[in-house]
C-alpha positions as CSV (number, residue, x, y, z in Angstrom):
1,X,0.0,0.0,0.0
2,X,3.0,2.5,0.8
3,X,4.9,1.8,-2.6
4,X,1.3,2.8,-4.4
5,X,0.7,5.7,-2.2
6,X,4.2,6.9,-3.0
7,X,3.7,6.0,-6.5
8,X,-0.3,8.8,-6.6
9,X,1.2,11.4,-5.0
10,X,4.2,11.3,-7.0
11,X,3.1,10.7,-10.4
12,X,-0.7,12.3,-9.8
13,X,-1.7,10.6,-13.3
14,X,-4.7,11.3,-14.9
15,X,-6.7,8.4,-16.5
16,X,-4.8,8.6,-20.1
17,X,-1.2,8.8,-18.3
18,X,-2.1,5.7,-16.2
19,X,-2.9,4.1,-19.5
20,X,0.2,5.3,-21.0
21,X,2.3,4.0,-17.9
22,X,1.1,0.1,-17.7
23,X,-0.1,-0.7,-22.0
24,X,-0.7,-4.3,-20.9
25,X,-4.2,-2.7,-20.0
26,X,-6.8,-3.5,-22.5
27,X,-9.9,-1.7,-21.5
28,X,-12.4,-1.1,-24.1
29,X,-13.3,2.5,-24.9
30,X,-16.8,1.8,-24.6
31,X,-15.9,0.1,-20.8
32,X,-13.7,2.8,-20.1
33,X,-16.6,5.7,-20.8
34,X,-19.3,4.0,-18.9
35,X,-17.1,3.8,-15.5
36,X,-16.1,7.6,-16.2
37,X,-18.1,9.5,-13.5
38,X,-19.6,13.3,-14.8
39,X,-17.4,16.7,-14.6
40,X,-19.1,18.5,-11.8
41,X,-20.2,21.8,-11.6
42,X,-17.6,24.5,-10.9
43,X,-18.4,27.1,-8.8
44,X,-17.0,30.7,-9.2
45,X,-17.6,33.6,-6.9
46,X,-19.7,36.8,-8.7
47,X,-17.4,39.7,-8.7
48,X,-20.0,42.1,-10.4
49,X,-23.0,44.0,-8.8
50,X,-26.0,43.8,-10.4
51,X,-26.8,47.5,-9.4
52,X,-23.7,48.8,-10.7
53,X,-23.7,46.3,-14.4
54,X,-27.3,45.2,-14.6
55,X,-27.8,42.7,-17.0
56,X,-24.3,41.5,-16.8
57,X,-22.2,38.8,-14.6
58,X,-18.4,38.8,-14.4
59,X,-16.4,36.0,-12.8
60,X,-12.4,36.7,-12.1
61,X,-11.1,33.2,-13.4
62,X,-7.4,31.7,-12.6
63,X,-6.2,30.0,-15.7
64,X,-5.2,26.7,-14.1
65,X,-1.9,24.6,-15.7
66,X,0.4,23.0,-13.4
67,X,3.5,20.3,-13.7
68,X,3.1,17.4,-11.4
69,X,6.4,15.6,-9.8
70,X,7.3,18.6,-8.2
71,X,7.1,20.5,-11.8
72,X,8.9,17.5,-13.7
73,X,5.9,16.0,-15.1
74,X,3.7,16.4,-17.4
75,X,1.9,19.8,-17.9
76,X,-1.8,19.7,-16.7
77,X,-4.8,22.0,-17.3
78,X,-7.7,23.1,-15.2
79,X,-10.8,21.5,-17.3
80,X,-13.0,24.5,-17.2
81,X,-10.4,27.4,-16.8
82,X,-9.0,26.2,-19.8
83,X,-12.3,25.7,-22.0
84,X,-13.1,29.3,-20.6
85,X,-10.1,30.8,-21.7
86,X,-10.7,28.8,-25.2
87,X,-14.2,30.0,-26.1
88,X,-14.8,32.8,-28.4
89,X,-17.1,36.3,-27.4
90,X,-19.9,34.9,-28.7
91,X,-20.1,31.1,-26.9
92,X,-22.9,30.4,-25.4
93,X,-21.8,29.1,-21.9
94,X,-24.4,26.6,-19.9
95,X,-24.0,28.0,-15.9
96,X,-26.8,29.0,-12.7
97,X,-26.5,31.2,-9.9
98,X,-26.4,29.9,-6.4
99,X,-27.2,32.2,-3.9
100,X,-24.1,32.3,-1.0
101,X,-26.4,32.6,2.2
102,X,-24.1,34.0,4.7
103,X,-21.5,35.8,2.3
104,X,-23.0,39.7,1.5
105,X,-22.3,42.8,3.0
106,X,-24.0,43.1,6.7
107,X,-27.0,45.4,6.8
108,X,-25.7,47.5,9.3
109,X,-23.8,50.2,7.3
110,X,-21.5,51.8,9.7
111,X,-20.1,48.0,10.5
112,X,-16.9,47.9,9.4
113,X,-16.0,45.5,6.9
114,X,-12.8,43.7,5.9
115,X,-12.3,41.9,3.3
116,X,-9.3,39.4,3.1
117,X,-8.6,38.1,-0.9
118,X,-5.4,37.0,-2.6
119,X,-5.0,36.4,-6.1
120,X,-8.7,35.7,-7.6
121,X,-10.3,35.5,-3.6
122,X,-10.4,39.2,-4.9
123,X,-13.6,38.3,-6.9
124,X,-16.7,38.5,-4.6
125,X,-15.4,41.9,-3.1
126,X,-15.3,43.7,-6.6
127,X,-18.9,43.2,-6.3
128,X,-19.2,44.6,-2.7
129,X,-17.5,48.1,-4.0
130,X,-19.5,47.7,-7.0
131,X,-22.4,48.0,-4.8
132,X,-20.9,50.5,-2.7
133,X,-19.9,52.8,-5.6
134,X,-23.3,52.3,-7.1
135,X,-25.0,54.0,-3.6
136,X,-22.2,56.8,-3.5
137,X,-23.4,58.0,-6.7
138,X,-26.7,57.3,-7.1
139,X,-27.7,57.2,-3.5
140,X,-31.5,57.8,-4.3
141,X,-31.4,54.3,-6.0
142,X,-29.8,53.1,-2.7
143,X,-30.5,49.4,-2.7
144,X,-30.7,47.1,1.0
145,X,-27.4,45.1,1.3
146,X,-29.3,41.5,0.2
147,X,-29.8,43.7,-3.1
148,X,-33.7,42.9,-2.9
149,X,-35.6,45.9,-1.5
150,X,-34.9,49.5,-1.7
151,X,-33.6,50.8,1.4
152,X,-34.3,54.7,1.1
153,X,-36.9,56.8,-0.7
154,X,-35.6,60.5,-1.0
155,X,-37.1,63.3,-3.5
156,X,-33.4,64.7,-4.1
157,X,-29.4,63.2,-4.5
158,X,-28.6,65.8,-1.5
159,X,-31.4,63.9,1.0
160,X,-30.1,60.4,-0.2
161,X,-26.7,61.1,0.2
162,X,-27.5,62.0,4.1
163,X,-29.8,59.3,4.5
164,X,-27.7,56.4,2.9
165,X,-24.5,55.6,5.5
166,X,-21.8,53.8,3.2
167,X,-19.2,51.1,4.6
168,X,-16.1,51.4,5.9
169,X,-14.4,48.9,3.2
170,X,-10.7,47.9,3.7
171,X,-9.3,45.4,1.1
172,X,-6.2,43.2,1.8
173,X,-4.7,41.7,-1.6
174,X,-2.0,39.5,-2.1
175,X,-0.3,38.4,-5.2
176,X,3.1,37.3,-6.9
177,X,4.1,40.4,-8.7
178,X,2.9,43.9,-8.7
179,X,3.7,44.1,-12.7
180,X,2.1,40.8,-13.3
181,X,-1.3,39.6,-11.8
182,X,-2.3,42.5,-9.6
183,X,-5.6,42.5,-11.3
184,X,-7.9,45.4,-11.1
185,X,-4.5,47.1,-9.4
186,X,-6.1,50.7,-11.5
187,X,-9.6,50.0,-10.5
188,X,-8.6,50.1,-7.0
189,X,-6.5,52.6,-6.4
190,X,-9.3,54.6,-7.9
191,X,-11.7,53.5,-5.3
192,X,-9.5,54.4,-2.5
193,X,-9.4,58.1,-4.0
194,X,-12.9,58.3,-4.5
195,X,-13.6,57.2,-0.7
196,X,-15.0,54.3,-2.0
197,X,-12.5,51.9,0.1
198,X,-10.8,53.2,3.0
199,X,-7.7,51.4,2.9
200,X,-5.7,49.0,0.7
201,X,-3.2,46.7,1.5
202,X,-1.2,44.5,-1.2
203,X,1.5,41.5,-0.5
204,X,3.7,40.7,-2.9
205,X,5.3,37.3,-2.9
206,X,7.5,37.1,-5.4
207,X,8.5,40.8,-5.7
208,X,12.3,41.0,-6.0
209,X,12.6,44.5,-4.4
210,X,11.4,43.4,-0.9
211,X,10.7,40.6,1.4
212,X,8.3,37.4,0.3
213,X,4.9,38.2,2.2
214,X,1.5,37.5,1.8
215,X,-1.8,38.6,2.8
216,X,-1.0,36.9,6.6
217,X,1.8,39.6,6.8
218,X,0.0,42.6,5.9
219,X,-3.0,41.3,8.7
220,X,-0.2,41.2,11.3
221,X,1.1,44.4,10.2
222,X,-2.3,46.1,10.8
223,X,-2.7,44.6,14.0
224,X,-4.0,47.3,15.7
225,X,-6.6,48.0,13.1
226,X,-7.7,44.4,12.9
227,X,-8.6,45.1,16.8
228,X,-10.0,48.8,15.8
229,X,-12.5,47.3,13.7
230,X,-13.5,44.1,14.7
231,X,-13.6,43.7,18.3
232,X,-14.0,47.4,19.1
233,X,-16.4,48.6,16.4
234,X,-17.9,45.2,16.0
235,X,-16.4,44.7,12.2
236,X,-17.2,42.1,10.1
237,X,-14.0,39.7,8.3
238,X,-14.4,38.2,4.7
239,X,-12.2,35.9,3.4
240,X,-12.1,34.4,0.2
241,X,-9.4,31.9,-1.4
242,X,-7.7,28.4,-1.0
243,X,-8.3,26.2,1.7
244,X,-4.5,26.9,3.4
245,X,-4.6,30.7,2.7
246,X,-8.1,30.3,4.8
247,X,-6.4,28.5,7.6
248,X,-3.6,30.8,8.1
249,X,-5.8,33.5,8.3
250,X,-7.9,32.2,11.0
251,X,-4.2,30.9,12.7
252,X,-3.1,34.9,12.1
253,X,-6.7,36.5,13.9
254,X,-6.1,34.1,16.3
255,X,-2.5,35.8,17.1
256,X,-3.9,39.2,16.4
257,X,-6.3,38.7,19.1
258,X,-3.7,37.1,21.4
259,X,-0.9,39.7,21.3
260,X,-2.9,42.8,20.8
261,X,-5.6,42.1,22.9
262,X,-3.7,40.0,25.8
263,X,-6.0,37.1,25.2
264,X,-4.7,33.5,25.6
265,X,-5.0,30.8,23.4
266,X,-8.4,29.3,24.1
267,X,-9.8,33.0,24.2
268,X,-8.4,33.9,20.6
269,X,-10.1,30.8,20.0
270,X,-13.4,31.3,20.9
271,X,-13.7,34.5,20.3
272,X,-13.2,33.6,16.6
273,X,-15.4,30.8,17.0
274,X,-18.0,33.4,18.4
275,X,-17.3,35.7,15.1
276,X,-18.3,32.6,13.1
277,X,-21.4,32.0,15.4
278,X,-23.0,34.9,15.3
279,X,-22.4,36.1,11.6
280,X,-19.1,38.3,11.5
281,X,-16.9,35.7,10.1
282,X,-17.5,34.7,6.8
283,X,-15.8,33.0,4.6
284,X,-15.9,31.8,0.7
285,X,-13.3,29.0,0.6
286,X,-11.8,27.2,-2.5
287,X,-11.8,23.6,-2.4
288,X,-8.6,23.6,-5.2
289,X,-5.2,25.5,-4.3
290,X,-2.9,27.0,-7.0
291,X,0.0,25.4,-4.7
292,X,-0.4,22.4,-5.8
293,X,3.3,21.4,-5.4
294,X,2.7,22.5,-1.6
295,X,-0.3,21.1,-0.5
296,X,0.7,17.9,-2.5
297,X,3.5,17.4,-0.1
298,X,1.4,18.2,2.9
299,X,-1.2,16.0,2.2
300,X,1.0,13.0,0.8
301,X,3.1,13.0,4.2
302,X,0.2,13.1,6.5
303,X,-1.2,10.2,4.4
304,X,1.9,8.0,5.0
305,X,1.9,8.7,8.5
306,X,-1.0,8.0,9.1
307,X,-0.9,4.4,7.2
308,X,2.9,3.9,9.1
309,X,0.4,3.9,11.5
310,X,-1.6,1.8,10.9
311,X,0.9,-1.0,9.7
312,X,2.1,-0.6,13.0
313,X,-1.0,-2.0,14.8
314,X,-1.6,-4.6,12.5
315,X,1.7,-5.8,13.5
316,X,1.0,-5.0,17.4
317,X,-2.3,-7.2,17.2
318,X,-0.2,-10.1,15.4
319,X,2.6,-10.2,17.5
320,X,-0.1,-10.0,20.9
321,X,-2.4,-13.0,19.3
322,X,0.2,-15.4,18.1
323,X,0.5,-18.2,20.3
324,X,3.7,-19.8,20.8
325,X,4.1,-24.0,21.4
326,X,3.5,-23.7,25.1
327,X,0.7,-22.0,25.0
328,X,-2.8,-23.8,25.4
329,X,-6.2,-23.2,24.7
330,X,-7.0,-21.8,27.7
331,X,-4.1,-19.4,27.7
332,X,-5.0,-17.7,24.8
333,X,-8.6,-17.3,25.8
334,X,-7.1,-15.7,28.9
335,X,-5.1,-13.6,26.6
336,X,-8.0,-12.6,24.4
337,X,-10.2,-11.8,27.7
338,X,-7.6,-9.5,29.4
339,X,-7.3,-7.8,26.1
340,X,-10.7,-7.2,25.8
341,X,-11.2,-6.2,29.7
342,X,-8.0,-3.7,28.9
343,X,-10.0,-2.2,26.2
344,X,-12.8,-0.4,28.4
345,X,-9.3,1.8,29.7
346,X,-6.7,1.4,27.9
347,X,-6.7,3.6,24.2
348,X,-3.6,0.9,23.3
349,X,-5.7,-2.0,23.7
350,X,-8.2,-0.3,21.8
351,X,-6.1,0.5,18.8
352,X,-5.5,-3.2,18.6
353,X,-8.7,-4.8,19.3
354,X,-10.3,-2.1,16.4
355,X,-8.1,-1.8,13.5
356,X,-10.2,0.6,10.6
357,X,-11.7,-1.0,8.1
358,X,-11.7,1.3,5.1
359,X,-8.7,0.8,2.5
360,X,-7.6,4.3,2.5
361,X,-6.5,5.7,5.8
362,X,-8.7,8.3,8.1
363,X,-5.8,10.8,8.5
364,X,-5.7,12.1,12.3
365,X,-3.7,15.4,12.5
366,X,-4.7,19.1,14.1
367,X,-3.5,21.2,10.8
368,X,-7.0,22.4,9.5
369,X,-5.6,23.3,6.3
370,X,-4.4,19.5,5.9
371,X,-8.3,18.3,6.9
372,X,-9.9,20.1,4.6
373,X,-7.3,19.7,1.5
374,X,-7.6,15.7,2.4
375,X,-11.6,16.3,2.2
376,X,-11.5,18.0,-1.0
377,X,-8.9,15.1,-2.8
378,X,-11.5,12.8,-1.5
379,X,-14.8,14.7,-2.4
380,X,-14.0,16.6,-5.1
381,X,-12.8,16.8,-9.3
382,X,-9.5,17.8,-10.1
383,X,-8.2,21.6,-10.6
384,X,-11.0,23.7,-12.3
């Protein structure tokens, strides 16, 4: 089981590679299509308003290609990125909405809000200062934050413009480059003059002029604001991007809170848990990473641990119920009993009396990031 482990994460083949690799398969085509299960739906965040474009929808899409084998292997492609990034103007593309129920703008309109995106997470907050904008200039078409009902009825723009409060929007970006995909880099630095956003942040990881840093950085950075507008003016926190960026920013609120607002562990804890809980917290979460090379690694180790570990009690509960040439009958039922009595107390004995059952390993381990990566390989289709 290790050697083939070793062999999936290293290789990660797709159906014609595997194929490719072992030719004394014969499977029919017409065998090979019926076992082929349907692409799934892939799911893109709105980054549009329809107050500010009606009529239109925009989606900010990552063209996904990657090398597998630690960028050896052979080049893959994102399935839909790619057929997106294919199609001409004038394709007619098959897609629905799906309403995110707890990802809009809160209703309360001097509630700060932060928004946390790197690289396309970036999407659903180009429709939050769509939104905003639209209000700021058109206040007496001032539309509720759910985008359903109108919020304010006023006879001139002067009388909307009082009665309409507007958000106090900070954006945190990260990306590789600032020359090569900060998108909408113009469009926001724009907003920002306008009053639009408050404040914009951007990390740059790959920038050869400073230090690597990411969005994680720039939250630590602005510690004292994080505590400014979320636990002192009741703030609400967006995030949206990859499962690991996700985790490191609940990790880096969590330290925020600790350091800056001298609680300990377990109170940075719950008092993120308690953001979550009551609706200040929300979060838009990628199932597929662009680091693929990264989470790849991550993943693949925790796997072989956690089968090293299992191998182990296999061998524990052999070693415990084979009986030598002395031993009788009755010995080994007296083993077996003592075992079992052991059980009740005794998570050892346990481990060895219960050995899992399923084929691939339940991974145990306390990175969150690692959890939910390791539910997406299992849930999910590959790279969109």
């Amino acid at each position: 089981m290790t050697t083939y482990e070793d062999w999936k994460f290293d290789k990660c083949p797709n159906i014609c590679e595997v194929l490719d690799q072992f030719p004394s398969l014969k499977v029919p085509a017409s065998l090979l299509l019926s076992q082929l299960p349907l692409l799934q739906s892939r799911y893109y965040s709105i980054s549009s308003s329809k107050s500010y474009v009606d009529g239109e929808i925009h989606c900010t899409v990552a063209v996904v290609s990657f090398r597998t084998r630690s960028g050896n292997g052979p080049l893959h492609h994102g399935v839909c990125s790619s057929w997106l990034n294919r199609i001409t103007k004038s394709a007619v593309i098959p897609c629905f909405v799906r309403r995110a129920a707890s990802f809009y703008l809160p209703e309360d309109r001097q509630a700060p809000v932060i928004m946390v995106g790197p690289g396309t997470g970036i999407a659903p907050f180009r429709s939050f200062w769509q939104h905003q904008k639209f209000t700021m200039h058109q206040p007496q078409f001032a539309i509720a934050a759910n985008g359903d009902i109108p919020e304010v009825q006023c006879n001139t723009v002067e009388e909307a413009g009082q009665a309409v409060k507007h958000w106090d929007m900070a954006l945190f970006f990260g990306c590789r480059h600032p020359d090569l995909d900060h998108i909408y880099k113009e469009e926001v630095a724009e907003l920002v003059q306008e009053g639009v956003l408050s404040k914009a942040f951007c990390a740059y990881s790959r920038d050869p002029n400073q230090p690597k840093q990411y969005v994680q950085d720039q939250l630590k950075r602005e510690a004292d604001y994080i505590i400014q507008k979320l636990l002192k003016e009741s703030g609400h926190l967006y995030v949206c991007g990859d499962v690991s960026m996700a985790a490191d920013v609940t990790k880096t609120i969590q330290g925020v809170f600790r350091e800056q607002a001298g609680m300990s562990d377990d109170q940075a804890r719950s008092a993120v848990e308690k953001m979550r809980a009551d609706g200040f917290y929300h979060e838009d979460i990628f199932g597929v990473t662009l680091r693929t090379a990264e989470v790849t690694d991550r993943v693949r180790n925790a796997a072989r641990k956690a089968w090293n570990i299992i191998v182990q009690s296999q061998e524990d509960v052999s070693k415990t119920l084979v009986p030598t040439p002395l031993m009788t009958q009755n010995k080994k039922e007296t083993m077996k009993k003592k075992l079992k009595l052991e059980a009740g107390t005794s998570e050892t004995a346990k481990s060895r009396l219960r050995l899992p059952t399923r084929r691939t390993p339940s991974v145990r381990t306390d990175d969150v990031a690692t959890k939910q990566e390791l539910q997406f390989l299992r849930e999910e289709p590959g790279p969109s």
